[in-house]
Each structure stands twice: as structure tokens, then as C-alpha cells.
TORSESE-402976 format. One line per field, with one value per residue (C-alpha): residue number from 1; x, y, z. Coordinates in Angstrom, 3 decimals. Layout:
BEGIN
num	[NUM;...];
x	[X;...];
y	[Y;...];
z	[Z;...];
REM end
This chain:
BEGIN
num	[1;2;3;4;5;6;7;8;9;10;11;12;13;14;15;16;17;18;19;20;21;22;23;24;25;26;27;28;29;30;31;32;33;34;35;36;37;38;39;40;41;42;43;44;45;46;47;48;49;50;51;52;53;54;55;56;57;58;59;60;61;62;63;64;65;66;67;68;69;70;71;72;73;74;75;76;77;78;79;80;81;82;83;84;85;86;87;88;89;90;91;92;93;94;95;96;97;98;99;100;101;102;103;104;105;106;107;108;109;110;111;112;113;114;115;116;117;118;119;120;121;122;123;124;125;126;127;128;129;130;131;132;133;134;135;136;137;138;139;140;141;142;143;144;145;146;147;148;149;150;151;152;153;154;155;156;157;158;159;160;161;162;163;164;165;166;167;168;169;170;171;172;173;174;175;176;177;178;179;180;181;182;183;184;185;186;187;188;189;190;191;192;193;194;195;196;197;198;199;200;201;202;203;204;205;206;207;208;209;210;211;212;213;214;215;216;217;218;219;220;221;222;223;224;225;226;227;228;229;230;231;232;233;234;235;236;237;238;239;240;241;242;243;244;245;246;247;248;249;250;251;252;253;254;255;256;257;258;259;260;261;262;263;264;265;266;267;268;269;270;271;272;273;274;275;276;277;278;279;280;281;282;283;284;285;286;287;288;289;290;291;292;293;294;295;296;297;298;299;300;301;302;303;304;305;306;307;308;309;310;311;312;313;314;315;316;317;318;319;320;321;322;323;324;325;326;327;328;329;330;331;332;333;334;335;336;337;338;339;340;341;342;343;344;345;346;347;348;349;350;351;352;353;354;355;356;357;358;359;360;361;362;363;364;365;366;367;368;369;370;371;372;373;374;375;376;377;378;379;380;381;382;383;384;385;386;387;388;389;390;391;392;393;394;395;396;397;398;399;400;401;402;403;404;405;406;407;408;409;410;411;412;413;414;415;416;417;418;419;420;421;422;423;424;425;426;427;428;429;430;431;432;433;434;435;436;437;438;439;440;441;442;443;444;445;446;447;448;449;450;451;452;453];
x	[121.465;121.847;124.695;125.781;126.410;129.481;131.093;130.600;134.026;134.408;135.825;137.117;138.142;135.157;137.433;139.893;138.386;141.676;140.407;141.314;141.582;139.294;140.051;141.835;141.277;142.535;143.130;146.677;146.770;145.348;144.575;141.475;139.601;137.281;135.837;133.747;131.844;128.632;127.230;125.130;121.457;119.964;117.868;114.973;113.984;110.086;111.211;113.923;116.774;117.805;122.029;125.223;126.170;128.361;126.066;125.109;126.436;129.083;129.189;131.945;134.968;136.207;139.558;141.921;142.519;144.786;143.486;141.640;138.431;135.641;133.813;130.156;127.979;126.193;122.658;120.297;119.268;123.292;122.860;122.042;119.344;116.171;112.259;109.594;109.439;113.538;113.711;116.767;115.544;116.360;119.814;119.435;120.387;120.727;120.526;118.433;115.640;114.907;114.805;118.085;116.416;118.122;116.383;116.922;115.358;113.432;110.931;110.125;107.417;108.581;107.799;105.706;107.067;109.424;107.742;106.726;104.428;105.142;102.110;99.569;96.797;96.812;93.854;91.006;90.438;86.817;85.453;82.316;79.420;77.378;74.741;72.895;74.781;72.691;73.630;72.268;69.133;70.558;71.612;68.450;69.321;69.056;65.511;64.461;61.891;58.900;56.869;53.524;51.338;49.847;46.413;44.606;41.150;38.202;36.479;38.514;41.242;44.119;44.725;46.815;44.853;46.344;46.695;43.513;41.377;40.765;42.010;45.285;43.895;40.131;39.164;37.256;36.444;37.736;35.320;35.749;35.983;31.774;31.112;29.595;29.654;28.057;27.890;26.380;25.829;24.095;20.650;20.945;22.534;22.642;24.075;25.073;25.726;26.988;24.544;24.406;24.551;26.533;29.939;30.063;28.164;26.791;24.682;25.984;24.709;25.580;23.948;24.937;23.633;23.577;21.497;19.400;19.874;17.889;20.215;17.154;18.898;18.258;19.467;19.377;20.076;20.785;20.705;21.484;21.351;23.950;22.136;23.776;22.818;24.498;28.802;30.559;27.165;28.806;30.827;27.637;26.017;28.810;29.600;25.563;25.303;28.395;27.373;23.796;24.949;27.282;24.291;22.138;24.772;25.497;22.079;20.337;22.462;22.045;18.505;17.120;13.871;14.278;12.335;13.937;17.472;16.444;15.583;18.729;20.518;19.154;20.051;24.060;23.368;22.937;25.335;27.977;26.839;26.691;30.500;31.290;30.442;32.536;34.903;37.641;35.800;39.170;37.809;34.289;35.774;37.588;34.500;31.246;29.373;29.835;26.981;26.521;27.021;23.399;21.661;18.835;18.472;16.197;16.546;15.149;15.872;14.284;14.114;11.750;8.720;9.114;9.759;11.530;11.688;13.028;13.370;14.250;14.035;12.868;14.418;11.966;10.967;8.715;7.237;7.188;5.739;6.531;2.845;2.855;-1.006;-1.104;-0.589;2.774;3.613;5.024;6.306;7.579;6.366;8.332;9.723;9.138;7.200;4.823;3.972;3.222;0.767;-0.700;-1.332;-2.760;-5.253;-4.037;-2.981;-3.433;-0.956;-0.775;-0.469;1.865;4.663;4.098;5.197;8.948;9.253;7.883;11.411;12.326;12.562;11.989;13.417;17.210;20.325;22.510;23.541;21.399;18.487;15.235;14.618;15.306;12.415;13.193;10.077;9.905;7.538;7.123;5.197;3.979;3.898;2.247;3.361;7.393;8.730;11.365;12.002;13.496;15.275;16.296;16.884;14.941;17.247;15.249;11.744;11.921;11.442;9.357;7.141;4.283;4.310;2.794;5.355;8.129;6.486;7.059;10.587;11.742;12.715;10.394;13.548;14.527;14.529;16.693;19.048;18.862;22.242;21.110;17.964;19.195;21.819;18.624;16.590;19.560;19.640;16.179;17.267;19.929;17.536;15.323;17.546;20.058;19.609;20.135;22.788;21.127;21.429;19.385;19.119;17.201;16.765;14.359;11.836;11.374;7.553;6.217;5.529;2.210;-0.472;1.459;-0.283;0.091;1.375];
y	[17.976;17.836;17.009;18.259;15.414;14.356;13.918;10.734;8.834;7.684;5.038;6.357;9.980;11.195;12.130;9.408;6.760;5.999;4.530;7.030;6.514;7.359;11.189;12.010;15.635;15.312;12.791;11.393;10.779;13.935;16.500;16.244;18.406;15.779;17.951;19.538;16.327;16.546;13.851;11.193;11.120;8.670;5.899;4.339;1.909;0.238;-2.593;-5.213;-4.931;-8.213;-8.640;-7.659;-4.309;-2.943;-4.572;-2.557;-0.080;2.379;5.925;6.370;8.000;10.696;11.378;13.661;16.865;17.649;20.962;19.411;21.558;19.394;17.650;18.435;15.833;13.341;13.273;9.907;10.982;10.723;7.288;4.798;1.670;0.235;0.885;-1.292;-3.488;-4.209;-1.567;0.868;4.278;6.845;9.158;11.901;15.330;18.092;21.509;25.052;26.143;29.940;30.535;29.195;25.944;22.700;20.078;17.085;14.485;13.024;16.278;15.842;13.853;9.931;7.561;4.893;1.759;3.644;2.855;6.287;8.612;12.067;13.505;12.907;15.440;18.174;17.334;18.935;22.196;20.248;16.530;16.579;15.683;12.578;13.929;16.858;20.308;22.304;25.004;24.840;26.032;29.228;29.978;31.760;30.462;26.694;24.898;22.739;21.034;22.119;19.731;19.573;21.779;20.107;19.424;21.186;20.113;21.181;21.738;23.089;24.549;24.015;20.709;18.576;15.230;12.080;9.076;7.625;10.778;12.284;15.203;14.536;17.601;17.732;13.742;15.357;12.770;15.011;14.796;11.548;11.284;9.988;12.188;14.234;13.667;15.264;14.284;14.853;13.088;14.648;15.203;13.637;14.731;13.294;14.655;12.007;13.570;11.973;13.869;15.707;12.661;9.571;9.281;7.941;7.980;4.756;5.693;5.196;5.988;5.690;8.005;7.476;8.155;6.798;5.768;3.143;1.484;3.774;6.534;8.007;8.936;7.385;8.647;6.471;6.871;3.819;4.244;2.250;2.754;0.373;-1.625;-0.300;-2.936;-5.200;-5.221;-3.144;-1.948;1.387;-1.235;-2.963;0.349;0.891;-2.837;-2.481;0.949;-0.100;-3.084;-1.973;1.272;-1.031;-3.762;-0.746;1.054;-1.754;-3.869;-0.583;-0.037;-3.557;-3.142;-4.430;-3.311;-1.097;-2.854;-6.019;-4.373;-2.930;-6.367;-7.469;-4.626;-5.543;-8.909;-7.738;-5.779;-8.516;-11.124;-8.312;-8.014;-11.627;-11.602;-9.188;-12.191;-14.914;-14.633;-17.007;-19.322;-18.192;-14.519;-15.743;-17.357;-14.638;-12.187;-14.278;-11.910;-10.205;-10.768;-10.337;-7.085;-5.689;-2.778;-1.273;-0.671;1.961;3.052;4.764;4.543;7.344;6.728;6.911;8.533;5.522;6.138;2.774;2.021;-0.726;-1.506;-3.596;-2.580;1.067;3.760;5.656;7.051;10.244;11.760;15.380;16.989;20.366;22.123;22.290;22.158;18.295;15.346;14.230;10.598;8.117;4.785;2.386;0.822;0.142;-3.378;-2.693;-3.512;-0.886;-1.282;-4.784;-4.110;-1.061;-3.761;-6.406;-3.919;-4.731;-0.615;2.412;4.286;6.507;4.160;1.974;4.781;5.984;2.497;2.332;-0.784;1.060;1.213;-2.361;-3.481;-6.913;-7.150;-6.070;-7.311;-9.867;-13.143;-13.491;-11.972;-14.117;-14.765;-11.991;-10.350;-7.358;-4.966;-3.600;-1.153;1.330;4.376;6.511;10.165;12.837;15.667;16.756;16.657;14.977;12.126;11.969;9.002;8.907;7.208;7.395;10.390;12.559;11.245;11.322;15.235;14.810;11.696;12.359;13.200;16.260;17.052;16.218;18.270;21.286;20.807;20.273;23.321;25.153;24.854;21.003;20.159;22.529;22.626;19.135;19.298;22.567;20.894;17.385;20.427;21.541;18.826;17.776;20.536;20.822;16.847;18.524;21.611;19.041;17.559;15.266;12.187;9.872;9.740;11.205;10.884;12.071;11.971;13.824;12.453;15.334;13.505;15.107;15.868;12.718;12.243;13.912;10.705;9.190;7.780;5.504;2.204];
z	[279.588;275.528;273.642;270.405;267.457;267.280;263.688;262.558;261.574;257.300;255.787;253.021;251.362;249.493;246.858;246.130;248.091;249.845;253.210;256.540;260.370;262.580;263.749;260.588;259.885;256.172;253.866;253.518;250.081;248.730;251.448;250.936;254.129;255.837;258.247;255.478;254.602;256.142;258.526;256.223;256.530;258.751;256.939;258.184;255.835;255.746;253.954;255.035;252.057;250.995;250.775;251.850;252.809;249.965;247.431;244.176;241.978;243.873;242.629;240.128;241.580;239.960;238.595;241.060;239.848;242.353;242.916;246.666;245.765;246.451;243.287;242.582;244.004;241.579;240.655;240.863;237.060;236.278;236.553;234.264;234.369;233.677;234.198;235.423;232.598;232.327;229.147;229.449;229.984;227.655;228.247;230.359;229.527;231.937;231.435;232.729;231.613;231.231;234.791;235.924;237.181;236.436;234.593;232.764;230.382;232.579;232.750;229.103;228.003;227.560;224.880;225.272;227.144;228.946;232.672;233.332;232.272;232.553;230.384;232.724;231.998;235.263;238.090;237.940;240.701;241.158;240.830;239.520;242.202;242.273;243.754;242.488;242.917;245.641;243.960;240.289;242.432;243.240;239.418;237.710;234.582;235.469;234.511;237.393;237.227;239.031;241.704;241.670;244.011;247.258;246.734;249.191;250.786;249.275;252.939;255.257;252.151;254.747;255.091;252.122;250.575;251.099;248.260;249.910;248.802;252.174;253.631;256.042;258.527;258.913;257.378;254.401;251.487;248.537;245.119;242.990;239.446;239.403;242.173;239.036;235.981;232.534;229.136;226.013;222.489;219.745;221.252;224.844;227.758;230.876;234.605;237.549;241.038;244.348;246.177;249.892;251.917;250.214;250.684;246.665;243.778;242.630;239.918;236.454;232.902;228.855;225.995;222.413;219.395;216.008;212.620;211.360;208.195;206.343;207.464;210.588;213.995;216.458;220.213;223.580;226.946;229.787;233.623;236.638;240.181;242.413;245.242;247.874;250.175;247.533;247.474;245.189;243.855;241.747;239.518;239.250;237.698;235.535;234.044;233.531;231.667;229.339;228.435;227.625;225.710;223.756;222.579;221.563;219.412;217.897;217.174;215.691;213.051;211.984;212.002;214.858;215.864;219.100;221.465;220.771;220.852;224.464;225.640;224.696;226.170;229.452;228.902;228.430;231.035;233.560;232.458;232.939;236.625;236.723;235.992;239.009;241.416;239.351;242.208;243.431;246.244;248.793;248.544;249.490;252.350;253.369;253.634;254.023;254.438;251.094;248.479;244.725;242.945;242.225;240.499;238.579;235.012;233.300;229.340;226.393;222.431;220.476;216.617;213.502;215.662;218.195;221.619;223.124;226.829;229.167;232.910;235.935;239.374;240.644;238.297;235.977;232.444;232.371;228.936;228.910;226.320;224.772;224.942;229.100;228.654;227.212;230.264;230.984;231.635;233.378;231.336;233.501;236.477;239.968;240.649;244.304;247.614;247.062;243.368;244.004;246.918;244.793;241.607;243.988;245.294;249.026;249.346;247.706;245.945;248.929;251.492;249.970;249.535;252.926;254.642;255.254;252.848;249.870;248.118;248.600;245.010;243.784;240.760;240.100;237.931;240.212;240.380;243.521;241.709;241.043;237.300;234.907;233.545;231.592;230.824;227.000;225.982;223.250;222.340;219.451;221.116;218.881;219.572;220.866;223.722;226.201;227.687;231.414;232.236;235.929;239.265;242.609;243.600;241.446;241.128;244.935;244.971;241.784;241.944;240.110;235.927;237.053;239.540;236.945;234.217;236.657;237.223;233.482;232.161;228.694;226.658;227.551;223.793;222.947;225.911;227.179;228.833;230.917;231.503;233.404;235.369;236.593;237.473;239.404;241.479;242.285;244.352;245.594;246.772;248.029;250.454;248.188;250.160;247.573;244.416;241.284;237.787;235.141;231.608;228.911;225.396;222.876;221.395;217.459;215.943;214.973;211.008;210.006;210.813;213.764;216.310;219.860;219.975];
REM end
């Protein structure tokens, strides 16, 4: 069952503050109607006041008019005091504003130090995101900034390639920087090519060109097949084809003779595969069974009617003259198994490429090799014609000079970077079972009265 509220009783006359009884109806000093005073607010305080009830400033009691209408109530703005930092605050002055509304001082913008602020700039509708807005993508006119395109396999063209270089779907080993590689410089051009059945390319080459001191050009070309038997064998081809390239462009503008320039060259060459095995000894401990670096070097220098080469190891030099009708050449000879038993007279040519260990070399740039002994040799051709510089993965489909002179295009002198493009491909056509690299350096018409070395 509810109850209604019952009137609670007052102390005193809310207009002359003369104290009352409980159950008066009016007050006996000036009539005032108590049963119009509404029931005070019940307050629930968080805080535990410290004091006496009564404490604090009363509200002023107005002066009886006598007329027992009932006084307007006061304001909290009515009253004076002080702000946070003990300063008075300023007077307050009520009024309307245009609209009827009340207002007073204290909705006008304060001066500094009053405690307050009542300028505070309006919040914003929208806080700016931390994160990237979602929906600058929708807006056309917003440049984003494109990713780049999957790289898609080059065998199976579905699958994306990985940071390792193979293909995430079908395990394809995508094309490496060396996997081919062609350059030209001046007159020489040369062509490297992975090949149909290596899984890298660890043939390397150089070509350069440049001038004696007497202002004649001179052009050169360096090649060197990686042991592959041998660790790390295609930085072995590279540190050796830099560092050879770099001796010869450097000693024959100074004057050196060109044979003795390409014996040092080979020299550079294999102190800078020497330094691929200088090695801390914990990493040889860790993989025993890791040898030196190793490779072959072959080169030519063409200058002044002189036609330069030098060798270790397997790789070869053909001469190829213009006039198809005159013999082609080869220069160098094979630092191999089957070369040696051909020179000792133990096999014959034929025999000794047919055994399995024909290819074995026995000479190569390593620290494990036996004593360096680079082979120098120079020519006097006279007539023109080119010179092919170039690893087993060519000579293998061409082996013979005569063979060679077959494959190298009419126009090689004039085109020698089509030229090693084709003599490439015709390994490739013939199986590509090895890395090949090939280079082709024009050899000029000898001064009228030239003759051999």
C-alpha cells in the first residue's frame, strides 16, 4: 500500500524568519501561507561536509513588505565570493537577452585569473583519426599510393615469387640477375647464359676498351668459368673477371706491353680468388667439407695488329678469320686430363675426349690449386677477322676451329654483339648442358707488311 508525502514541518517563516510550530498553517508574525512552501530537496551528498549544521553564509532575509506575497527566490550567482585561487569574482549582472532568457555576468567571457574560463573554443563534431581514414580510399580525388604488382612466376604464370626467388605455387627458380647477361664496349661484345640445365650461372666475364700511349685502341675481353665442384665457384668467376679486366685497363694505357699486362691480369686474377677462402677458421669448422673457391680464366687483348691471349684451366680462344676460305684457329690449349694424355702421346685426340675424365682440368685459380702457371701467347694475324673467347659450354657443340668457323656468323665484325647472341644459342640448340658465355672481340686489318709472331 503507498503513502502520499507528508509535508515536512519548518523551522522558521520563509519570509521573516520568525521560527513556527510544528502544524502551523501560517505564520504568526506575518501571515505568511506556509502551506505553499514546497518540500526541500533531498541531499545526498558524496563527500562527508566538515562542521556544524547552520555553518556558512545564510541567505539574506528580506525586508517585509507587508503585502504576504511571496518574495522571488535568490539565485547562487546573487551571491558574492571567491574563485579557485581566493580572487573575488567579478559582480554579476543579470538581465535577458533578446529572447526573454535570463542571464547574467557569468555567461560573458571572464578575464584572466578569474578561475573560470568561459571562452573555451566549441568541440569539434569529429576527432581526427589516428589511424588512416578507410575512407580517403573511396574519394577519387585522393592520391594513394600504389603497391607494387605481385611478381608472378615465369613457368607456371600463376603462382606469386617468394623473397627466396622461387615460385610460392609450382617451386620454379625465377631468372637471376647473371642468369643472362649482355654487354658491349666499343668493339667487343660478349653474352653469358645460365643455360637449360643449371640451376645458376657461374660463368662470368669483363670487356673494356681503351688506348695505348700513342693514342691506338686497344679492346679486351676476360672469361671465367666457376668450378662447380669447388664452393661458391660463381663469386669465384666474378672476383676473377673484375680483377683481370681492371689490371688490363689500367697497365695498357701506361704502356705495358700486352702480353706482359695479360700475365699480370691472371695473376690479379688469382690472388682475388685466393681472398674468397681467407675465411674465419669457426666457419671452416662449421662446414668441413667446404673447399676453396675455384675457376678458370681465358682472355684476349687486341691492339696495334697484335692479337694477345692468356689462359688457365679449360676455357678457349678461337681465331676466325673474315675470308671463310683461310683456316681458322684455335690459341690456347686445355689444362685438362685429356690434353695432357694427348701431349704425352699415351691417347689420341679422339680417344682422350671420349673417356669420361676428359674435362677434369688440372690447372685452375684457387687457393687449393697447384702452382700458378699462367699461359701468354701472342699472334700477328694477317688478314681480319674475330676472335671468340668462350667457355666449355660453347666449344662443347663446337669443338673443332672448323666447327666454330661454321657457327660464327659472316657479319661477326661488324655485329659482334648479334654474333656472341648467336653462338649462344646454337649451345642452347645443342642441348644447353652447361653455363655459357661467349665473347667476340673484331680483330682490324693488320698494317700493310704484318706478319706472325
Amino acid at each position: 500500500m503507498s503513502q502520499m508525502p507528508q509535508q515536512a514541518a519548518l523551522p522558521k517563516c520563509p519570509s521573516c524568519a520568525e521560527p513556527v510550530e510544528p502544524g502551523d498553517l501560517f505564520c504568526g508574525a506575518c501571515g505568511y501561507d506556509l502551506s505553499v512552501v514546497p518540500a526541500p530537496a533531498q541531499d545526498h551528498p558524496t563527500l562527508t561536509m566538515t562542521g556544524t549544521p547552520g555553518d556558512g553564509v545564510d541567505w539574506p532575509a528580506p525586508e517585509p513588505d507587508g503585502s504576504g506575497a511571496p518574495q522571488a527566490p535568490h539565485l547562487p550567482a546573487d551571491l558574492p565570493g571567491t574563485d579557485s585561487g581566493g580572487a573575488p569574482l567579478p559582480e554579476h549582472e543579470s538581465g535577458t537577452d533578446p529572447h526573454g532568457h535570463r542571464t547574467s555576468a557569468s555567461d560573458a567571457p571572464q578575464p584572466a585569473g578569474s578561475g573560470v574560463r568561459f571562452d573555451r573554443p566549441a568541440e569539434p563534431e569529429e576527432y581526427p583519426l589516428q589511424a588512416p581514414d578507410p575512407r580517403v580510399a573511396e574519394n577519387p580525388g585522393t592520391t594513394a599510393v600504389p603497391e607494387e604488382p605481385a611478381q608472378l612466376c615465369v613457368a607456371c604464370r600463376a603462382g606469386r615469387v617468394d623473397s627466396d626467388g622461387y615460385c610460392e605455387n609450382c617451386g620454379h627458380a625465377q631468372p637471376r640477375e647473371r642468369d643472362h647477361v649482355e654487354r658491349e664496349s666499343g668493339p667487343v661484345a660478349a653474352v653469358s647464359d645460365r643455360g637449360l640445365r643449371h640451376h645458376r650461372n657461374e660463368d662470368a666475364f669483363a670487356v673494356g676498351h681503351t688506348a695505348l700511349p700513342d693514342g691506338t685502341p686497344a679492346a679486351l675481353a676476360i672469361v671465367c668459368d666457376g668450378v662447380s665442384s669447388a664452393t661458391r665457384p660463381d663469386d669465384a668467376s666474378s672476383a676473377a673477371s673484375q680483377a683481370a679486366g681492371d689490371t688490363l685497363l689500367a697497365a695498357l694505357p701506361r704502356g705495358t706491353h700486352p702480353q706482359t699486362a695479360m700475365h699480370e691480369a691472371i695473376v690479379a686474377a688469382a690472388q682475388a680468388v685466393n681472398a674468397l677462402a681467407e675465411e674465419p677458421a669457426t666457419a671452416r669448422e662449421h662446414a668441413p667439407h667446404q673447399n676453396s673457391p675455384a675457376c678458370t680464366i681465358v682472355g684476349a687483348v687486341v691492339a696495334s695488329g697484335l692479337l694477345v691471349v692468356g689462359w688457365v684451366g679449360d676455357s678457349r680462344v678461337y681465331w676466325v678469320p673474315d675470308d671463310r676460305s683461310a683456316p681458322a684457329a684455335r690459341l690456347t690449349e686445355d689444362d685438362s686430363w685429356a690434353a695432357q694424355m694427348v701431349a704425352a702421346g699415351l691417347m689420341s685426340e679422339a680417344e682422350a675426349y671420349a673417356d669420361e675424365r676428359a674435362h677434369a682440368i688440372t690447372g685452375w685459380l684457387g687457393a687449393d690449386a697447384y702452382e700458378l702457371e699462367p699461359h701468354t701467347a701472342s699472334f700477328k694475324p694477317d688478314r681480319p677477322g674475330v676472335v671468340v673467347v668462350c667457355t666449355d659450354g660453347l666449344w662443347n657443340y663446337a669443338e673443332t676451329a672448323e666447327e666454330m668457323s661454321e657457327v660464327v656468323p659472316p657479319d661477326a665484325a661488324e655485329r659482334p654483339l648479334h654474333s656472341a647472341r648467336v653462338l649462344v644459342g646454337h649451345a642452347l640448340d645443342g642441348g644447353g648442358h652447361d653455363n655459357v658465355t661467349v665473347a667476340v672481340v673484331p680483330f682490324p686489318a693488320p698494317p700493310q707488311g704484318a706478319g706472325s709472331a
